[in-house]
C-alpha positions in Angstrom: -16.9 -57.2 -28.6 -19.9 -55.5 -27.3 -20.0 -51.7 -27.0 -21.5 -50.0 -24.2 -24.6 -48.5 -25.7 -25.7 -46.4 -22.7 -23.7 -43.2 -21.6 -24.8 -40.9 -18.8 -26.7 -38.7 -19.0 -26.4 -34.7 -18.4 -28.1 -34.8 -15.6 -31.5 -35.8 -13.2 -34.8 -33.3 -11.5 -36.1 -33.7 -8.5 -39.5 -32.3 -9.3 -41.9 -31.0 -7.0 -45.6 -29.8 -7.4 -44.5 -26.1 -7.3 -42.0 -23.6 -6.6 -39.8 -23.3 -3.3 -42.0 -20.1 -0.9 -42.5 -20.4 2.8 -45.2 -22.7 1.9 -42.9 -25.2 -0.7 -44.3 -27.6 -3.1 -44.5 -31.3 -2.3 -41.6 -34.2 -3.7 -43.1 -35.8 -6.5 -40.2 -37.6 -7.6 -36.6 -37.5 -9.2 -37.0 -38.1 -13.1 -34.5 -38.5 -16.1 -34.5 -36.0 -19.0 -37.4 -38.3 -20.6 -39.5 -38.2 -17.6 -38.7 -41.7 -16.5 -38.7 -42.1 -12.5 -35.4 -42.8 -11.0 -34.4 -44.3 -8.0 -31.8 -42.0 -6.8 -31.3 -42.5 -3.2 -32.5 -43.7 0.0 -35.3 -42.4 2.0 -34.0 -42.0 5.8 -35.9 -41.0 8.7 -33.6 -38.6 10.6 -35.6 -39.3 13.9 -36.3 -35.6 14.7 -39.4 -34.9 12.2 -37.7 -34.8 9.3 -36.4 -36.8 6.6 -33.9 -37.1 4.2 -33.4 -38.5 0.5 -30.1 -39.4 0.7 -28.1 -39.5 -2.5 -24.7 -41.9 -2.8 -22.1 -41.4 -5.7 -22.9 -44.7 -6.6 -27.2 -44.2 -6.6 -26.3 -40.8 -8.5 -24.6 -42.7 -11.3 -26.8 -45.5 -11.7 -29.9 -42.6 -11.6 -27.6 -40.9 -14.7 -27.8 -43.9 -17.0 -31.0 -44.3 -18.7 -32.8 -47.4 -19.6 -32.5 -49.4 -22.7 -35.7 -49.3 -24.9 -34.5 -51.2 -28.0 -35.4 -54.7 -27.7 -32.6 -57.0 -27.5 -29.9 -58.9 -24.5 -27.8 -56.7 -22.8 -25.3 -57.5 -20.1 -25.8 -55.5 -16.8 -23.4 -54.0 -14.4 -22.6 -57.3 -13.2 -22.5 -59.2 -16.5 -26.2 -61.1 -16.0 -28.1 -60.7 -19.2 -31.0 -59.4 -19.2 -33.8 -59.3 -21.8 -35.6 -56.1 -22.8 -38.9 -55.7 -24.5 -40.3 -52.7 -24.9 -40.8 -51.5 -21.4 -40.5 -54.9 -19.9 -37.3 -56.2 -18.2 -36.4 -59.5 -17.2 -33.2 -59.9 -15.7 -32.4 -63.8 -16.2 -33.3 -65.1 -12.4 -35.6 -62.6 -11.6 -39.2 -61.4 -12.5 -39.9 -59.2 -15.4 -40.1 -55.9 -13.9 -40.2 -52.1 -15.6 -37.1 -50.1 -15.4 -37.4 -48.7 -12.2 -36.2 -51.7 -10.3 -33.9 -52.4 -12.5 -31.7 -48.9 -12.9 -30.0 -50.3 -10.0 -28.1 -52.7 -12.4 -27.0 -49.8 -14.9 -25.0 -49.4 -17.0 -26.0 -51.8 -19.6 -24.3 -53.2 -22.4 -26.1 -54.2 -25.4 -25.1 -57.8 -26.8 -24.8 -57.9 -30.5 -28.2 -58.2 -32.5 -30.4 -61.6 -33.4 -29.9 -60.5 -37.0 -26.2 -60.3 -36.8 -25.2 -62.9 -35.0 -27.7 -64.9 -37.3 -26.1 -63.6 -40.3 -23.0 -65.1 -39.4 -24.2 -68.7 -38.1 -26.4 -69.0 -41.5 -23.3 -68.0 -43.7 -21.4 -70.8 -42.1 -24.1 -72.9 -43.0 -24.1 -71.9 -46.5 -20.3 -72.3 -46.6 -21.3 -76.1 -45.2 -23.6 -77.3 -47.6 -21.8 -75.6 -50.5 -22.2 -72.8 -53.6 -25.6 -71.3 -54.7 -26.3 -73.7 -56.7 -26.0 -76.8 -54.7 -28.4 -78.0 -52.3 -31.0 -75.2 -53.7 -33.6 -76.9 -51.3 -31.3 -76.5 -47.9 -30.5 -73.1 -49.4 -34.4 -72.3 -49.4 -34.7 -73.4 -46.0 -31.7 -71.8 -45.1 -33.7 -68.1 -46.5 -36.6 -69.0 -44.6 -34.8 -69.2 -41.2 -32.9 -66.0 -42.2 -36.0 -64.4 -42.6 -37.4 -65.5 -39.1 -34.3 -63.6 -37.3 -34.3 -60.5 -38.8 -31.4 -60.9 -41.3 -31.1 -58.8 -44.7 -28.3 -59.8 -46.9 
């Protein structure tokens, strides 16, 4: 079963470019504790001059989950997989994007590691064409595609 590998964090700034006076400091942007831009809301233009960055329950919690940097599948919010590498998303069906766009589909829950799951299929191959010592060519080919995923016995 996959474990949910991202949990919220404590909380989100919306920095400015100094301190609140009669003469305030300017939005810059709302940020997680690693300095990542998040989109927390919705800009709306109240009609009277002003405007508003209107923060939902639901934007809030996305905005609290941070991004996944280790390289691997996870499952989004929806169950769509979506690759990560690096800073580089790619949400099967769509474009590879950074994280920004795709906070929207947070939380994420990371599928089980290459080298795992590799582990497993190449055992069952080993069981298949028998003991150490039988087939020590297959088993030699066997070591070579262990070594291409990742796996360390």
């Amino acid at each position: 079963m996959p474990e949910q590998n991202s949990k919220p964090t404590e909380f989100i700034d919306v920095v400015f470019d100094g301190p609140p006076s009669h003469e305030s400091g300017r939005f810059i942007e709302v940020e997680d504790p690693n300095g990542w831009s998040v989109n927390a809301g919705e800009w709306i233009d109240r009609g009277d001059g002003t405007w508003a960055l209107r923060i939902s329950p639901e934007s809030t919690a996305r905005a609290l989950y941070p991004m996944p940097r280790a390289k691997g599948w996870y499952l989004d919010k929806d169950g769509v997989p979506i690759h990560v590498d690096g800073d580089r998303y790619n949400r099967v069906g769509q474009h590879a994007n950074n994280d920004f766009h795709y906070r929207e589909f947070a939380p994420f829950t990371m599928l089980r590691p290459v080298p795992q799951s590799a582990a497993e299929v190449l055992a069952d191959v080993r069981n298949m064409i028998g003991g150490p010592n039988s087939g020590a060519l297959l088993h030699a080919e066997v070591d070579k595609i262990a070594a291409k995923y990742g796996v360390t016995q």
